[in-house]
N, C-alpha and C positions, 0 to 999 in steps of 0.2 A: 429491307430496302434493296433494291435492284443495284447493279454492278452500275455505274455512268460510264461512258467514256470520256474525256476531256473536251474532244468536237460538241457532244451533246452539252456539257456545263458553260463551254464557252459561247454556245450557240442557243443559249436556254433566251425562249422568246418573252415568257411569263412569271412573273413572280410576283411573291409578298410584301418581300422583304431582304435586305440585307443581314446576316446575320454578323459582327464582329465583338469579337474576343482579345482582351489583353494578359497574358499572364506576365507580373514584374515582380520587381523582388520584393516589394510590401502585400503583393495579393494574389493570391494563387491565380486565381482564373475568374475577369469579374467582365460584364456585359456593357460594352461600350456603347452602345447604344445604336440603331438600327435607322439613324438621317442620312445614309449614304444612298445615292439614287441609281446607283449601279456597284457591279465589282472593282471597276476600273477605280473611280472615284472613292473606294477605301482604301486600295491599294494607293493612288497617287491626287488625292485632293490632298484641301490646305489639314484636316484633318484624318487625312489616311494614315497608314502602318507605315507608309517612307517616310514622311514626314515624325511620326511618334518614333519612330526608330533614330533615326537620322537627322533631322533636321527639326526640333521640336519649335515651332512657335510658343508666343506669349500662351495662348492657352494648354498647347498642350506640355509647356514647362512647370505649369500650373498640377499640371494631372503627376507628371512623374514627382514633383517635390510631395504630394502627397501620397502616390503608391509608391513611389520608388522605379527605379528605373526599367524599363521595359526588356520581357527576352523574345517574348514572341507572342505575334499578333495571329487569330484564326478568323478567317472569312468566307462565308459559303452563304447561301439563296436558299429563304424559306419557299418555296413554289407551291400551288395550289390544285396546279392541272398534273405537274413533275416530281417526280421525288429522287434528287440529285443527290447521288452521295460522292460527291468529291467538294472538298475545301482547300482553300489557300493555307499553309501556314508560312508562316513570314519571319523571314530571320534580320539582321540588319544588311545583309547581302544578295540573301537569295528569297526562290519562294519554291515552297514544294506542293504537291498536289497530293492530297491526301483523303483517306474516305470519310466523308462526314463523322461516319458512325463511327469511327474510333476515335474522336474527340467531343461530342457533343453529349456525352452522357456523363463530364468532369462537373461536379456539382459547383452552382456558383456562387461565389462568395459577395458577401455582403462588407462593404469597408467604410463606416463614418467617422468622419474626426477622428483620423490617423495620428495629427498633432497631439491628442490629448489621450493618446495609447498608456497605458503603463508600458515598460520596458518591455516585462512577462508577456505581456500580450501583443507588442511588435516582433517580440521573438517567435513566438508561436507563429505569426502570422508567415513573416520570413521562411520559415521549417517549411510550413507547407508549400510554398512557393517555391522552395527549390526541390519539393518531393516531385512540384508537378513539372517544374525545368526537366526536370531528369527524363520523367513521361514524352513529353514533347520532343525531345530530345532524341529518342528510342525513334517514334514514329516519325519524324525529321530525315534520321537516318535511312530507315527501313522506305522510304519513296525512292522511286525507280524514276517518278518522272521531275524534273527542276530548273528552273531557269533564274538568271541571276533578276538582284529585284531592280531594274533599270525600265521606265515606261517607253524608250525605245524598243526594248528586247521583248516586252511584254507583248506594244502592238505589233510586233515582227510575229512572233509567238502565233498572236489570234488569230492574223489574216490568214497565215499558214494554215491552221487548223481549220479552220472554218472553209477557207478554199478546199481542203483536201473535200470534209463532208459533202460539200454543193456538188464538188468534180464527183464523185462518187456517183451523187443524187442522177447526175446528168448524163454519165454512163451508161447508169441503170435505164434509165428513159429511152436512150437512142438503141439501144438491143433492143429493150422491150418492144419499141415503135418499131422497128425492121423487122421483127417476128414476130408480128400479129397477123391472126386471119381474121380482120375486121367480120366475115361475113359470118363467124358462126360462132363469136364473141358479145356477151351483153354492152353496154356501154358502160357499165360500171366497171365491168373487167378494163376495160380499153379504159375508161379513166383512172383508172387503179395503175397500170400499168406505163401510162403516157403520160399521165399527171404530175404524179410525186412521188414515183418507185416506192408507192405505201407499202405493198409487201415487204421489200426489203424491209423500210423503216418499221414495220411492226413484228419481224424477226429481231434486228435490233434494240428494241425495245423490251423482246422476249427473251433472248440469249444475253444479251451483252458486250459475248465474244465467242468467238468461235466453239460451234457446242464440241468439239473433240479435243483439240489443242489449247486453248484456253486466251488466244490471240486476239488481244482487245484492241487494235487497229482495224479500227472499221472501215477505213477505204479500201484495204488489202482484202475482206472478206467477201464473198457472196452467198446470196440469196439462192438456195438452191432450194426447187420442190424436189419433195418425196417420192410424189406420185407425180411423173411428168405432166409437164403442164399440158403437152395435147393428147394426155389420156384421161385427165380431168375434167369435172364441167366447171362453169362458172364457181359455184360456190364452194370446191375443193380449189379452184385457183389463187382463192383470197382466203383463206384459211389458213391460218398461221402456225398450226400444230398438222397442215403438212410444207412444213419448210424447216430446215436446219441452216445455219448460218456456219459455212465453211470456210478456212483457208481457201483458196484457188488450186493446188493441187490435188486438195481433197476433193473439192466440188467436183473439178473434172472426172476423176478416179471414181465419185458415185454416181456422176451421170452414166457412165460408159459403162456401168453394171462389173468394174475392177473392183470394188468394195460394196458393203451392206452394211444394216445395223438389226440385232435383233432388239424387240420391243424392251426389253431390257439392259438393251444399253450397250451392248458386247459389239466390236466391229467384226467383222468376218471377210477372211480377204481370197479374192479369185486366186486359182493356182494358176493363172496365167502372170498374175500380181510376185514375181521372185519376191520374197522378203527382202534383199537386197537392198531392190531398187525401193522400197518403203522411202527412204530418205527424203530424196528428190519429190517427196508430195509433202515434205513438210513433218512426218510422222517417222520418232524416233526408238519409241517402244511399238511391239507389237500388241501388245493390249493394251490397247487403247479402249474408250470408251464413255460413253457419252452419261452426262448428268444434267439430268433436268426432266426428260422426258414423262410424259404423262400416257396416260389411257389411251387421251384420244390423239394420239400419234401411233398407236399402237399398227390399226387397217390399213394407214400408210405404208410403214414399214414394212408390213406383210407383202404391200403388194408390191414393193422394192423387191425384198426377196424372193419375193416369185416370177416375178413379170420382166426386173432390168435386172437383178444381179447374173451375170453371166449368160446373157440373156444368148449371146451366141451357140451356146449349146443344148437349146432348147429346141 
């Protein structure tokens, strides 16, 4: 499953399904059922994770007298067209953004007539529920990204996010649209280009994040070709394996033929480039190097380093 960014999860247009998870102290990790009609609404309906956290109604006082009290709620979108790996985990104060995939593969438990447990078998059940607290717990910590659980902070949160992507989106359009030679351009390129900065988006969609640095803010990043765009024809312009998704210092530094990449992934940097100044592009080791790359980026990059790296000396 591919890298998401949060813009993308929060901005996902399509899906199946809600997924939500409760692990409490009678049950490790059991499937609460999937009648939420969005993210929002499990986080902050009458039967969302703030409310089973915090403010538990008649039914869901219901639920915790027979599993026991709640530690943490997981929510993430089954999608059909997307495969989003980022989820909610939900504490009673905060919410963290975490990758699907390191919680969705916790087996799930099956819990009937908790009342009528033997002890041995409440205990048991307990054990496991705090082996999985503890798990939770680990990858709770281990999130970079978190906001507190408040549906003010939340919808502050989205609009943020989601403005940044569209500003991006619209960025990319008005350069694209200023730098076009309509006349010796197909109209798919000029739609590609004017439309819905598809390139970009299906570099992002490829990399995730920056393929050198690993900077998964994707309004900071661009869309750069490999083989410049007006040495290309139509069908290397929309080709996605000639585009790397850069920092901005980078992007610049590879347009200008300051850096290269050999098809194997090594960056190679001009002697006009001091090591020094590496910094100020963003780039803090000198080997650096790119992961992901395939074959067919390969002709690209050759013709980088032939044609624009250094190109002043040629």
């Amino acid at each position: 499953m591919k890298k998401t960014s949060i813009e993308q999860f929060l901005n996902a247009k399509e899906f199946q399904q809600v997924k939500y998870f409760v692990c409490s102290k009678g049950v490790a990790w059991r499937d609460c059922g999937s009648d939420f009609l969005n993210i929002k609404s499990a986080l902050f309906g009458g039967k969302g994770a703030n409310k089973l956290l915090n403010e538990p109604t008649t039914h869901l006082s219901s639920q915790i007298s027979r599993y026991g009290s709640p530690y943490f709620c997981a929510i993430w979108l089954i999608s059909e067209h997307e495969k989003l790996d980022i989820a909610l985990l939900v504490t009673d104060n905060e919410i963290a953004f975490v990758p699907v995939s390191s919680i969705d593969g916790f087996s799930k438990v099956s819990v009937y007539d908790w009342g009528s447990k033997s002890t041995i078998e409440k205990t048991i059940l307990m054990q496991e529920a705090a082996i999985m607290k503890t798990k939770l717990e680990s990858i709770f910590l281990e999130a970079s990204d978190k906001i507190s659980l408040s549906e003010t902070d939340f919808n502050k949160f989205a609009e943020h996010k989601v403005e940044q992507i569209q500003s991006s989106d619209i960025i990319d359009d008005l350069v694209n649209f200023l730098d076009i030679n309509r006349s010796t351009e197909s109209s798919a390129v000029v739609k590609s280009r004017v439309g819905q900065g598809q390139f970009r988006k299906d570099l992002i969609e490829y990399w995730g994040q920056c393929a050198v640095t690993g900077c998964d803010i994707h309004y900071l990043l661009r869309a750069s070709h490999i083989k410049p765009w007006a040495e290309s024809d139509d069908r290397e312009r929309l080709d996605v394996h000639n585009g790397l998704l850069l920092i901005p210092g980078l992007d610049l530094a590879f347009d200008a033929g300051l850096i290269t990449f050999l098809p194997t992934g090594e960056m190679q940097i001009s002697k006009a480039l001091p090591v020094s100044k590496l910094a100020y592009l963003g780039v803090y080791q000198v080997e650096q190097k790119i992961k992901g790359l395939q074959k067919k980026h390969a002709q690209y990059l050759e013709y980088h380093k032939q044609y624009v790296f250094e190109r002043w000396l040629k």
